[in-house]
Backbone bond lengths (Angstrom), bond angles and torsions (degrees), N, CA, C in turn:
res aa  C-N    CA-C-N  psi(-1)  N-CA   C-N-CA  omega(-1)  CA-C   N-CA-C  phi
1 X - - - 1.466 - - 1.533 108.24 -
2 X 1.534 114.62 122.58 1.454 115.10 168.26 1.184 125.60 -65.37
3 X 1.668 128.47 149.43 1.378 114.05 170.70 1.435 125.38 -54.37
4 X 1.198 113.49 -16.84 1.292 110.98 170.63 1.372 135.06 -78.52
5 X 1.363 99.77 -9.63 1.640 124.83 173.94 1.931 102.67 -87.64
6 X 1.364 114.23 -42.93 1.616 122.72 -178.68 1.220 109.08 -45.38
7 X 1.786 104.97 -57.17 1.486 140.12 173.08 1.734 117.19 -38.27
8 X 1.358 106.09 -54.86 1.017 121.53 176.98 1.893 112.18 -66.61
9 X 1.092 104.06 -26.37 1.623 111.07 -156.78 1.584 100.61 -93.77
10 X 1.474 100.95 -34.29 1.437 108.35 176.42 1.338 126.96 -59.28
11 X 1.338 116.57 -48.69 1.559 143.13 169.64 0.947 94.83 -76.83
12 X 1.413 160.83 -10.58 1.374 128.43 152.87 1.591 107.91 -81.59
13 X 1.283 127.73 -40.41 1.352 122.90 167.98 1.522 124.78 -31.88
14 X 1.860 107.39 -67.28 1.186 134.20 159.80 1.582 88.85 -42.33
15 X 0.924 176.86 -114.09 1.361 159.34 -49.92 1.827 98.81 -128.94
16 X 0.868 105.80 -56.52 1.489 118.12 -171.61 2.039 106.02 -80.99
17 X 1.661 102.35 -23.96 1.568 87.84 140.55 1.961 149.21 -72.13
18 X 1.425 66.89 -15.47 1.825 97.52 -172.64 1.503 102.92 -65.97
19 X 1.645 110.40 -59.33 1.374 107.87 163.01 1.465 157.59 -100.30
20 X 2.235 91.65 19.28 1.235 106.47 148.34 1.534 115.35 -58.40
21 X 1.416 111.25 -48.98 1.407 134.59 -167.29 1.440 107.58 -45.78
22 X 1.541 114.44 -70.60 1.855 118.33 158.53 1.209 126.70 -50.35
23 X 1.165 113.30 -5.42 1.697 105.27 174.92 1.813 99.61 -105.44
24 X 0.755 111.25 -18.88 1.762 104.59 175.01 1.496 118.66 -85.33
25 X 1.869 107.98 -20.70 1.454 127.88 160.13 1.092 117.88 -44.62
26 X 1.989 109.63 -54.56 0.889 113.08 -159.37 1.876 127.17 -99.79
27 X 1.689 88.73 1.80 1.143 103.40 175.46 1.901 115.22 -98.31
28 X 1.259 99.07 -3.51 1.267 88.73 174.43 1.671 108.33 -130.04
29 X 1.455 108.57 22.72 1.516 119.58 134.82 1.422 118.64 -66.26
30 X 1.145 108.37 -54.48 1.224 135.21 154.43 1.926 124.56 5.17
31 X 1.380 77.92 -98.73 1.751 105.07 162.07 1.176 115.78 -60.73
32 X 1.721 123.57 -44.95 1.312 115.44 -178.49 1.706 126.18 -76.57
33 X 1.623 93.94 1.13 1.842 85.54 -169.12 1.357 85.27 -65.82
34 X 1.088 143.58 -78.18 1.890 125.20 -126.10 1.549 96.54 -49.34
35 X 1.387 129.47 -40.25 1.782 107.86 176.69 1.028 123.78 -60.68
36 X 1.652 125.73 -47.55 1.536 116.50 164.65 1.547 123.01 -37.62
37 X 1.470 105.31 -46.72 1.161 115.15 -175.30 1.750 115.86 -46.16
38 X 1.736 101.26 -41.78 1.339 113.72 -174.38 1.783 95.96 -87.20
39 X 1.029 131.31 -21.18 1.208 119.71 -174.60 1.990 104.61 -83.23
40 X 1.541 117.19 -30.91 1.217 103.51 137.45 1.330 161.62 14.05
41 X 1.463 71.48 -97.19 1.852 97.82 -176.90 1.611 94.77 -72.20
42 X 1.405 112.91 -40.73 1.304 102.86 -176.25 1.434 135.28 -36.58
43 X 1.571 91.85 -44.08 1.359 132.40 -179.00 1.476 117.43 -77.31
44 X 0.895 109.81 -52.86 1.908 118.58 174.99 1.793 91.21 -65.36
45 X 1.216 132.66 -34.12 1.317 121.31 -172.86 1.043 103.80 -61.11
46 X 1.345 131.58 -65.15 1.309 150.13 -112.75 1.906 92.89 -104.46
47 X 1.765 109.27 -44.79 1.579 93.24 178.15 2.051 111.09 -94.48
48 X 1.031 127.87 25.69 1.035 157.45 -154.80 0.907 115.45 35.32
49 X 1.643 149.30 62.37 1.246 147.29 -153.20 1.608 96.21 -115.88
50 X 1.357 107.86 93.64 1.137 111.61 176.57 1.702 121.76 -71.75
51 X 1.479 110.29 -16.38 1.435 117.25 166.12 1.862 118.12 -68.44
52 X 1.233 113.64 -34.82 0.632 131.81 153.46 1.873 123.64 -38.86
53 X 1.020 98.25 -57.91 1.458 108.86 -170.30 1.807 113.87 -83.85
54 X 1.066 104.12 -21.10 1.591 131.01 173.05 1.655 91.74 -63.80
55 X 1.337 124.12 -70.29 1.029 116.87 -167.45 1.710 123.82 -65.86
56 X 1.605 109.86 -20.11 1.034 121.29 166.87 1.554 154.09 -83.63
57 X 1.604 94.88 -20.12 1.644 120.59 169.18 1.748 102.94 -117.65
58 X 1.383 95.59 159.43 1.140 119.41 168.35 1.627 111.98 -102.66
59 X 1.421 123.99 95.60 1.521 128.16 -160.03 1.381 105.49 -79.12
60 X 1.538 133.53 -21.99 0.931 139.07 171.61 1.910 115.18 -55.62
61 X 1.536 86.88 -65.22 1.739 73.96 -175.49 1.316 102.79 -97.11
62 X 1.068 130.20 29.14 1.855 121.59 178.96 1.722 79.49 -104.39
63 X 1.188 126.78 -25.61 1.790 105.87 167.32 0.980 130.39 -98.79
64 X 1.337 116.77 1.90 1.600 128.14 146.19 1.311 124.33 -55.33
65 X 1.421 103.11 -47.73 1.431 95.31 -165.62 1.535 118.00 -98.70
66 X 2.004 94.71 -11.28 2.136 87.94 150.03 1.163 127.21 -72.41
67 X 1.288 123.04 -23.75 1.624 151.56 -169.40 1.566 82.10 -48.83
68 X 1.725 111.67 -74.80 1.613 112.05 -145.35 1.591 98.80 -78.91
69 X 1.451 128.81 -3.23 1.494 136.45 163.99 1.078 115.87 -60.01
70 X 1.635 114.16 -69.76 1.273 138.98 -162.27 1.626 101.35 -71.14
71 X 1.065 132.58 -38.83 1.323 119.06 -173.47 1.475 104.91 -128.35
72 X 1.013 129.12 46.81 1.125 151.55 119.02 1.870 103.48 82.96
73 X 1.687 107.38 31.81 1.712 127.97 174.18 1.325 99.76 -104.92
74 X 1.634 92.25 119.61 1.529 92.09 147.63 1.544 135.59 -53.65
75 X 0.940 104.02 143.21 1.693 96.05 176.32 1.509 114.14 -67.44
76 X 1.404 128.35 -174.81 1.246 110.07 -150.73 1.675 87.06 -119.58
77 X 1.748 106.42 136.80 0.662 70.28 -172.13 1.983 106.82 -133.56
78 X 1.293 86.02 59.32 1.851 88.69 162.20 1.998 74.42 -139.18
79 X 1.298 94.42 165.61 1.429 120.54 -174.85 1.503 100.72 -80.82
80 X 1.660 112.59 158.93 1.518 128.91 -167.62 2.382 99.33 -65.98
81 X 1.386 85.31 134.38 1.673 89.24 167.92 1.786 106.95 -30.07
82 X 1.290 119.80 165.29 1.176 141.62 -154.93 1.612 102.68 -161.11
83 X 1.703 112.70 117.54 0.780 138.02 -170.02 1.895 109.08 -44.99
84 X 1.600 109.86 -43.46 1.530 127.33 -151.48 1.722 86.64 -84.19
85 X 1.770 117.50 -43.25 1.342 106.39 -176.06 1.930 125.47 -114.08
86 X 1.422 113.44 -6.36 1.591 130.11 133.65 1.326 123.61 -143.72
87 X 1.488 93.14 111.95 1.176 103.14 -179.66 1.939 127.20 -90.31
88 X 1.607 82.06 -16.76 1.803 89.73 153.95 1.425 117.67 -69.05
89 X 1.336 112.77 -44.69 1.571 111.90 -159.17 1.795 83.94 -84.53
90 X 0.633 147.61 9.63 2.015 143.28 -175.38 1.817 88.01 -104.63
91 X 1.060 94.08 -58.12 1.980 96.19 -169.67 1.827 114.12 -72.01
92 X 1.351 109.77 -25.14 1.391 115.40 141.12 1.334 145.33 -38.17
93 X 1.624 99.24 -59.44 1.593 122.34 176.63 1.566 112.18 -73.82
94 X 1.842 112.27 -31.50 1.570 108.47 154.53 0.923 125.04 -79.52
95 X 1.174 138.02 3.54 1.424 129.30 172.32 1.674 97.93 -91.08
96 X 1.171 124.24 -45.94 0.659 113.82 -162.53 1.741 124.41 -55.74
97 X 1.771 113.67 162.98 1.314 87.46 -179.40 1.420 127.73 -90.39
98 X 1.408 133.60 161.25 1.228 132.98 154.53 1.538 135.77 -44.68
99 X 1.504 108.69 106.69 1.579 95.49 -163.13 1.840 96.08 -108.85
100 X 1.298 90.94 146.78 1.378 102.36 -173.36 1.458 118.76 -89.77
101 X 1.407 121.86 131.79 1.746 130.76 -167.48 1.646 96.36 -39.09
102 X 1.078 116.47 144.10 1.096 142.97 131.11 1.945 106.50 5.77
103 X 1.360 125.01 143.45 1.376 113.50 163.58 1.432 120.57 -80.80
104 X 1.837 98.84 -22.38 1.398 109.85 -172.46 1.999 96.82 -67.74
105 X 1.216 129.83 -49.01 1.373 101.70 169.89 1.227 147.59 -41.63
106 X 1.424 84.52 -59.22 1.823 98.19 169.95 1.712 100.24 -32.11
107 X 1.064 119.62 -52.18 1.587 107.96 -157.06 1.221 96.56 -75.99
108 X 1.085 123.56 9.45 2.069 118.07 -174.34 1.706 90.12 -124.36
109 X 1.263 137.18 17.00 1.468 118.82 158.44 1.302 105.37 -136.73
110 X 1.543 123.33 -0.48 1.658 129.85 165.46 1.817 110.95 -39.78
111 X 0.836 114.17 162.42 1.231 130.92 167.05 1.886 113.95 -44.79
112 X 1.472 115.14 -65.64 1.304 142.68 155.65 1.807 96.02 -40.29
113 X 1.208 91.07 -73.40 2.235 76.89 -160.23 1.509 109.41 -80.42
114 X 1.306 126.02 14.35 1.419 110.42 166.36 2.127 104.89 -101.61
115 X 1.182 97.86 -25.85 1.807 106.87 169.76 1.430 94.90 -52.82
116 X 1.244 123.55 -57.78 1.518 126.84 -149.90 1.681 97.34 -75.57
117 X 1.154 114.04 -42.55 1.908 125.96 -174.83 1.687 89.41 -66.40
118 X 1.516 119.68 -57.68 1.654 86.73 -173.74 1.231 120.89 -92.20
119 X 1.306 135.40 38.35 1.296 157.61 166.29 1.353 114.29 -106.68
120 X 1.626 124.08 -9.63 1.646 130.92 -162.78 0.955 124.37 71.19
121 X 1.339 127.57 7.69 1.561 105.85 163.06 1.509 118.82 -118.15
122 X 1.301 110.92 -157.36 1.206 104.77 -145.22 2.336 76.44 -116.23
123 X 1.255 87.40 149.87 1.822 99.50 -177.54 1.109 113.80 -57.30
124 X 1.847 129.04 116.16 1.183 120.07 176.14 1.611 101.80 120.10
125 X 1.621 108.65 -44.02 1.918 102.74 -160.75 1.666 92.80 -110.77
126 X 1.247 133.76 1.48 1.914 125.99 145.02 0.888 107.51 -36.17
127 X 1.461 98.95 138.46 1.623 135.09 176.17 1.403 80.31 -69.36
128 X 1.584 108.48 174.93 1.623 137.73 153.13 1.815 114.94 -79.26
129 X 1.256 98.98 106.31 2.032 107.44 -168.52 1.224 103.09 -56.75
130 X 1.340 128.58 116.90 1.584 142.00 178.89 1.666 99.81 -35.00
131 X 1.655 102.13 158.10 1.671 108.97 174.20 1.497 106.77 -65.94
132 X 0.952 141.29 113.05 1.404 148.37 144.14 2.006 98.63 9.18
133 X 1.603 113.14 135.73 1.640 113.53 -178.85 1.770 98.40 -84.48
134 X 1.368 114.67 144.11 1.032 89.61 169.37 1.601 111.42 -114.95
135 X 1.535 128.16 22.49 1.059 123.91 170.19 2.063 90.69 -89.19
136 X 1.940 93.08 165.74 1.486 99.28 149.20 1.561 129.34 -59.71
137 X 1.497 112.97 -35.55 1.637 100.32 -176.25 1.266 102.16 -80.65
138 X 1.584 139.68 3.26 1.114 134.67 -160.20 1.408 99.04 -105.20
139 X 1.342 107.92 -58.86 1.941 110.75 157.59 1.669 121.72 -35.89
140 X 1.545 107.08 -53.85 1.301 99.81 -175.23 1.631 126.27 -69.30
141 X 1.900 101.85 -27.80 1.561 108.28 161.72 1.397 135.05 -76.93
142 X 1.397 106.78 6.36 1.513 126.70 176.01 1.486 82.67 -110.45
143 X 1.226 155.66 -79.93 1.401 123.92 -169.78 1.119 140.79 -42.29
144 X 1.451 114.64 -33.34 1.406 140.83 178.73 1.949 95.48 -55.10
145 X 1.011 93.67 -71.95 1.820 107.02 176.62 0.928 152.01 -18.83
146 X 2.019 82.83 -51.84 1.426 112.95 -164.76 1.739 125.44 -68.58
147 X 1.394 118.89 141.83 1.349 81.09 -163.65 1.563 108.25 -99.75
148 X 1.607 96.53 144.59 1.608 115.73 -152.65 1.818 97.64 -99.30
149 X 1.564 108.73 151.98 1.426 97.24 173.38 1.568 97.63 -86.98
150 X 1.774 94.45 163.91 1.340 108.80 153.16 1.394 137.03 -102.92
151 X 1.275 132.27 165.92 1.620 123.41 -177.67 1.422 102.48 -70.35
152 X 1.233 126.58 158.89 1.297 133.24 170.94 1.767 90.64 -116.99
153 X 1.236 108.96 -56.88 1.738 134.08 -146.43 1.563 107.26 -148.12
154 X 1.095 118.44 118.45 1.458 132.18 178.52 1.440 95.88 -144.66
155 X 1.615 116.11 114.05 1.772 111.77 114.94 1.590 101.62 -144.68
156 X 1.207 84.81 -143.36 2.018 94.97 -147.12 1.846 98.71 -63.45
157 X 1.382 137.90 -17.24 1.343 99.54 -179.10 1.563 95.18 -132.04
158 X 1.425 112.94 -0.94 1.751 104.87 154.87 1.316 130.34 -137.09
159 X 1.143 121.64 173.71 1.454 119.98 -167.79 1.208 115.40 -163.27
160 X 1.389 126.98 106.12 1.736 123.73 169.52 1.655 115.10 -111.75
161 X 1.443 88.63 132.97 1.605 102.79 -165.19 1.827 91.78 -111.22
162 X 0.993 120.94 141.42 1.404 133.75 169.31 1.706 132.25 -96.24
163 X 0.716 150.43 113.17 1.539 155.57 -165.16 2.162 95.85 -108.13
164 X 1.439 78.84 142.34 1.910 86.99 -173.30 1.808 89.18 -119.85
165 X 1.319 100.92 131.92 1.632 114.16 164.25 1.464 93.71 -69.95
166 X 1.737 87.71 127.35 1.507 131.88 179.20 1.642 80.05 -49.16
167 X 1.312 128.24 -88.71 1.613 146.05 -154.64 1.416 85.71 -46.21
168 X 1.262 142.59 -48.91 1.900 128.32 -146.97 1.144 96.04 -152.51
169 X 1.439 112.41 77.68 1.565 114.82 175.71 1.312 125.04 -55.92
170 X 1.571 128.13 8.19 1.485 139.46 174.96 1.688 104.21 -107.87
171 X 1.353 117.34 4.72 1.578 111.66 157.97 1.652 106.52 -122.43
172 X 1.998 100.32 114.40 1.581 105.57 152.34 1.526 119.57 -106.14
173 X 1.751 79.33 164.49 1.717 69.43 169.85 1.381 87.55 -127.57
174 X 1.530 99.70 145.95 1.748 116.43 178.57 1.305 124.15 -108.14
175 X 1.490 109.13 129.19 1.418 101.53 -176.45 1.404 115.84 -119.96
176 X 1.666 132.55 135.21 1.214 135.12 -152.10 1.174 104.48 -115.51
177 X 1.326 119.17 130.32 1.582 115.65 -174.84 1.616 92.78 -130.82
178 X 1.803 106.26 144.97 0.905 122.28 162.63 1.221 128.79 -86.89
179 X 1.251 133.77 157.01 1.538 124.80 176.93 1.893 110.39 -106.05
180 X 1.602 111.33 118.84 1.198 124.57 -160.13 1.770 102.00 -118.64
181 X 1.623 114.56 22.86 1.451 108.97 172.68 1.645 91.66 171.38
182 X 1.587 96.81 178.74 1.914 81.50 -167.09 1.576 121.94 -72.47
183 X 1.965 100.92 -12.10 1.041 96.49 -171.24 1.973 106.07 -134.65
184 X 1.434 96.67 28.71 1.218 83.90 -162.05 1.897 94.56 -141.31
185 X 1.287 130.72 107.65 1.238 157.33 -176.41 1.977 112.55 -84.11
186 X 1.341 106.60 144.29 1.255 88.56 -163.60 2.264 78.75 -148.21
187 X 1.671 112.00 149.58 1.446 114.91 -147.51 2.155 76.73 -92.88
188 X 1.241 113.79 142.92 1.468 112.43 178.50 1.764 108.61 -125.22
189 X 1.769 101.59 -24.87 1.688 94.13 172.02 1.755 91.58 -141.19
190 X 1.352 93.20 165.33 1.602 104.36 156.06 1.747 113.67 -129.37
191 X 1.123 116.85 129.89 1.516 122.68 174.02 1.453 111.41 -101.88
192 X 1.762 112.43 114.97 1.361 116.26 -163.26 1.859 98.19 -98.20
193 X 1.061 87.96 167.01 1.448 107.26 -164.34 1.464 94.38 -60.71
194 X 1.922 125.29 154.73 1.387 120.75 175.99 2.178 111.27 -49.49
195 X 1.147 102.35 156.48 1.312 99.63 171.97 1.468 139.78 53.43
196 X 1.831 102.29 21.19 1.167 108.46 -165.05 1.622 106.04 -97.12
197 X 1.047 137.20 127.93 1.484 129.15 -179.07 1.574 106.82 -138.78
């Protein structure tokens, strides 16, 4: 074998490691968005960046599905009339008026009660979140600490991770995010702990 054949053989090796290398990048971008995603929201909660959080929840059904929690309705569960098969009960349901969530939600998708939901508690009864460390061992022992969700449910287009109240580590609340791009997950319900109102 000539060096120019070695040469050749090498750089294809080197090459085809290059994009073993990006495909294991990109697969465990992959898997890992729904935690970023929740580490996020965490984050957009917590400095109140409500632009932030716009881009990250779905406000529509994350107040649906406190709606049928909080006041104690099931959600519904055959879909709204349809013009093609009632078209009375469709021209009904538009006339009808728009009733607005509950106040008790609002305070569970505010800025304030979604920090407190991915932190474990319940909106309103959070502690005050310590000053930020500003050494490294002080960062890394506040990460170590912190309390992290767990998977409940992972595959490729959903994922609910659970958070346990610090005070009663046998109540989580879970939050389910859908996946709305290859790498980018967005929160669509939250499931509050039994008995929380």
């Amino acid at each position: 074998m000539s060096k120019r054949d070695r040469e050749a053989g090498g750089m294809a090796r080197n090459f085809f490691n290059l994009i073993l290398v990006l495909i294991l990048v990109a697969a465990s971008a992959f898997l890992a968005a729904p935690w970023f995603a929740f580490r996020a929201l965490r984050a957009d909660a917590r400095d109140g960046d409500a632009q932030g959080l716009a881009e990250l929840v779905d406000y529509n059904a994350v107040r649906a599905s406190l709606k049928a929690q909080l006041t104690d309705q099931p959600a519904p569960a055959t879909p709204p009339p349809s013009v093609w098969t009632d078209p009375l009960g469709a021209l009904r349901q538009a006339i009808q008026p728009l009733t607005p969530p509950p106040p008790a939600v609002e305070r569970y998708v505010g800025v304030e009660g979604l920090h407190a939901l991915t932190r474990g508690y319940t909106p309103g009864k959070a502690p005050a979140e310590p000053a930020p460390p500003t050494t490294f061992k002080g960062h890394l022992e506040a990460t170590l600490h912190q309390n992290w969700p767990r998977t409940q449910f992972w595959d490729p287009g959903r994922t609910r991770l659970a958070v346990k109240d610090p005070a009663a580590p046998e109540r989580e609340t879970v939050f389910t995010f859908e996946r709305k791009g290859w790498f980018s997950w967005k929160l669509v319900n939250i499931k509050l702990p039994a008995k929380t109102k």
